[in-house]
C-alpha positions in Angstrom: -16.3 -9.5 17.6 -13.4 -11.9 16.5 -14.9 -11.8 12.9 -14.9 -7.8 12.9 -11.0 -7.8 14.3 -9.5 -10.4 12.4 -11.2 -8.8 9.2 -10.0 -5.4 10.6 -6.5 -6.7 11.2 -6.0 -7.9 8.0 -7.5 -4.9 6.1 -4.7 -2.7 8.1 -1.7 -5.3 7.8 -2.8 -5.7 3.7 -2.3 -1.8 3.7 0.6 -1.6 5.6 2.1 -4.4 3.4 1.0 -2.7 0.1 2.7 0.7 1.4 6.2 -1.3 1.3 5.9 -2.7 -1.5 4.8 0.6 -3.4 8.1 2.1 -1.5 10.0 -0.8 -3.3 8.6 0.0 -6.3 9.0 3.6 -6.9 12.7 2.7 -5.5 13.0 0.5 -8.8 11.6 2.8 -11.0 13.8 5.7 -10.3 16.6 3.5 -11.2 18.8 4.9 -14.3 17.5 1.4 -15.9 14.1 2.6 -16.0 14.7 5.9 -16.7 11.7 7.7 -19.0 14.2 7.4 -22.0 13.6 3.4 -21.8 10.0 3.6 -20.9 7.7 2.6 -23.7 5.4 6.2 -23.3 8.8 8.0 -24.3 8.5 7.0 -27.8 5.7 8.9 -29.4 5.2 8.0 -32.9 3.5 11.3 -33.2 6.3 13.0 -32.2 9.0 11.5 -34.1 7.2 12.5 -37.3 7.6 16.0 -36.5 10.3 16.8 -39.4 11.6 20.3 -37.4 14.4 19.2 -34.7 14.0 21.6 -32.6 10.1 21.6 -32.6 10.6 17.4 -31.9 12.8 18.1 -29.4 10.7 20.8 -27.4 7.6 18.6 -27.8 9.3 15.6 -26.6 10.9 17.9 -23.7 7.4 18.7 -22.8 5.7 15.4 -22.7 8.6 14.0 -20.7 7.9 16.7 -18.3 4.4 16.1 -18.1 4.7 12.3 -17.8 7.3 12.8 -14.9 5.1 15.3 -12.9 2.2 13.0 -13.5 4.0 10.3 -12.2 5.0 12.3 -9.3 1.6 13.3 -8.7 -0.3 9.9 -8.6 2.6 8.5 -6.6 1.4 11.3 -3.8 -1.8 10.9 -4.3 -2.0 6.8 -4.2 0.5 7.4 -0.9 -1.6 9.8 0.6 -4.5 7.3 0.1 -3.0 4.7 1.7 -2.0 6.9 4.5 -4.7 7.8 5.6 -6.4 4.1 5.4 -4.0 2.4 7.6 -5.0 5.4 10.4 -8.5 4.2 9.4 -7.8 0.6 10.4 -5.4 1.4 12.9 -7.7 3.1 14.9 -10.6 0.9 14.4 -7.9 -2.0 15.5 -6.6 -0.2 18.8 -11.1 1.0 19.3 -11.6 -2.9 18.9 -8.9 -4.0 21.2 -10.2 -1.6 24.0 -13.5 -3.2 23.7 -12.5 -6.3 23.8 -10.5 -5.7 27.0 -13.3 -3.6 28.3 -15.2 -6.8 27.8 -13.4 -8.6 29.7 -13.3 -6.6 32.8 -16.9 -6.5 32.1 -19.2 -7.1 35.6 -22.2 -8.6 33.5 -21.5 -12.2 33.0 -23.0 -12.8 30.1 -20.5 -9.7 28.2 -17.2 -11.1 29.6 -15.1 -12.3 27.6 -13.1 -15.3 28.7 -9.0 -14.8 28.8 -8.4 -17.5 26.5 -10.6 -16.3 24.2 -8.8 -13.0 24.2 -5.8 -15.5 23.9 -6.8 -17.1 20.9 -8.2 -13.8 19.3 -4.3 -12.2 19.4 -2.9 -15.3 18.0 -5.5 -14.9 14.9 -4.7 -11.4 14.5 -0.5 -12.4 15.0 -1.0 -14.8 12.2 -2.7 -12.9 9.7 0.1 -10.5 9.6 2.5 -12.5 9.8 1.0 -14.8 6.5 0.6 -11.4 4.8 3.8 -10.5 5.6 5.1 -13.6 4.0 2.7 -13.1 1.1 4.1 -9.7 -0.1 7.5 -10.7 0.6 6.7 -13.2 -2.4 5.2 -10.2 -4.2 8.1 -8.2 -4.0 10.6 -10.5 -5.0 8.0 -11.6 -8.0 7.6 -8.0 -8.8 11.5 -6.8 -8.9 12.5 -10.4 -10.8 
């Protein structure tokens, strides 16, 4: 049972963790720095040998748009993904604690679980998430330097 919760645990805290730092990002991204002008896919060589200006600049209009919208979309999607794991693993967490407490209160001595046991279980599961915390605060500074 400890095995399942701590790998439980840190399933849900890694997700959890990886959700803020995918906030941080998109945060950076939409900075005027990194605008889609100063992206690298902005700079089609196929477009730029289009000799009509206006048909270059429609084109280019057009696959900014669809860049942009793509962006959008697999920033929803990925979000929605990760969503909907951390209810996964939150739930199986919170189903995992219940049984651990239902173990305890347990009547057959050979299910119940010993109070320092439960102890030393939530002290595991504290210290996963607090090392992963630490762990993708290290990320995200690496990631935005």
């Amino acid at each position: 049972m400890m095995k399942n919760m701590c790998y439980v645990k840190y399933a849900q805290e890694s997700i959890e963790q990886e959700s803020h730092l995918m906030e941080q990002q998109i945060a950076s991204y939409n900075l005027p720095s990194q605008s889609f002008e100063k992206s690298p896919i902005a700079h089609s060589k196929l477009i730029e040998t289009i000799q009509n200006v206006n048909i270059r600049e429609d084109l280019l209009n057009q696959y900014k748009q669809i860049a942009l919208q793509s962006r959008a979309q697999l920033c929803q999607v990925y979000f929605k993904s990760i969503q909907e794991e951390k209810e996964e693993y939150t739930k199986k967490y919170h189903d995992l604690v219940k049984q651990m407490w239902s173990d305890y209160h347990s009547n057959d001595p050979n299910q119940k679980l010993p109070q320092t046991m439960i102890q030393l279980i939530e002290q595991r599961c504290q210290m996963i998430s607090q090392r992963l915390k630490c762990i993708y605060q290290f990320k995200a500074q690496y990631v935005s330097s």
